[in-house]
N, C-alpha and C positions, 0 to 999 in steps of 0.2 A: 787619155793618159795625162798623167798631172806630174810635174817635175821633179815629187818625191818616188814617184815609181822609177823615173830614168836615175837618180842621185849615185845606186853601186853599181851600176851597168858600163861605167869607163871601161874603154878597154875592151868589153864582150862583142863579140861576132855575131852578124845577124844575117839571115840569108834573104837576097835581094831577088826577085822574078820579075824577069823583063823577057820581052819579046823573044829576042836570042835563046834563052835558056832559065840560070840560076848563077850569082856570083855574091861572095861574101863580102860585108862591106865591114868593118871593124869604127866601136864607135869609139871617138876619140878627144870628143870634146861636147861639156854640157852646157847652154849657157842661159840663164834666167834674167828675165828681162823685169828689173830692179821697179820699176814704175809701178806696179800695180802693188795690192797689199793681200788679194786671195790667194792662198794656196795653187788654186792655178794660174796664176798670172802667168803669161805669155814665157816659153825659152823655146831653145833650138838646139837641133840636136847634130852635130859633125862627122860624118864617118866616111872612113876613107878606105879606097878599092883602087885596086890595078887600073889605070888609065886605059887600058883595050878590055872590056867595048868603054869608049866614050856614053854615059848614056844622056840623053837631051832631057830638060825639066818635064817630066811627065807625073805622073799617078803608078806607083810601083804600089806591091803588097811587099812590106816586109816579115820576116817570122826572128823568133827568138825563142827560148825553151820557157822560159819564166814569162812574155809577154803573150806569145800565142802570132799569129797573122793578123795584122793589120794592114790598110791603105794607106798612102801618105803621097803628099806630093812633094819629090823631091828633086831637088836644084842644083847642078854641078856650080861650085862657089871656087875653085883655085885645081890648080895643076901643077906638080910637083914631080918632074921628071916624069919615073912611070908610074906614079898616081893621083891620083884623083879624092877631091873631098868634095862631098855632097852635103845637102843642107835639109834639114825638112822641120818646120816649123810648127810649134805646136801653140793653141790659142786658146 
């Protein structure tokens, strides 16, 4: 995935599979890592979910309608009452 495929995707709901079950995580923030000069240089992507389940930095699949199922490893990064933002890092 390269940083112009995530660019209109603010905002869209993705479905998360974890252990437990399925929970939607809402993406909320894009962020591109200004250093490099390739189209894919490194960002990161923010989305945020109801704080129960907590989930620990692991390898989830995520889905989206326009992206398909992918793996990713992602990272609880802050806590906000009852939710949660997670991180997951593209290179």
């Amino acid at each position: 995935m390269k940083h112009s495929d995530s660019a209109d995707l603010q905002g869209d709901a993705f479905t998360l599979a974890h252990p437990g079950g399925e929970m939607t995580v809402d993406l909320v923030e894009i962020n591109q890592n200004r250093r490099g000069e390739r189209e894919s240089s490194a960002f990161s992507l923010i989305c945020e979910a109801a704080a129960v389940p907590l989930l620990p930095q692991s390898i989830y699949a995520l889905s989206h309608p326009a992206l398909g199922t992918f793996e990713k490893f992602i990272v609880p990064v802050a806590q906000f009452g009852d939710s949660v933002q997670y991180e997951a890092l593209f290179t």
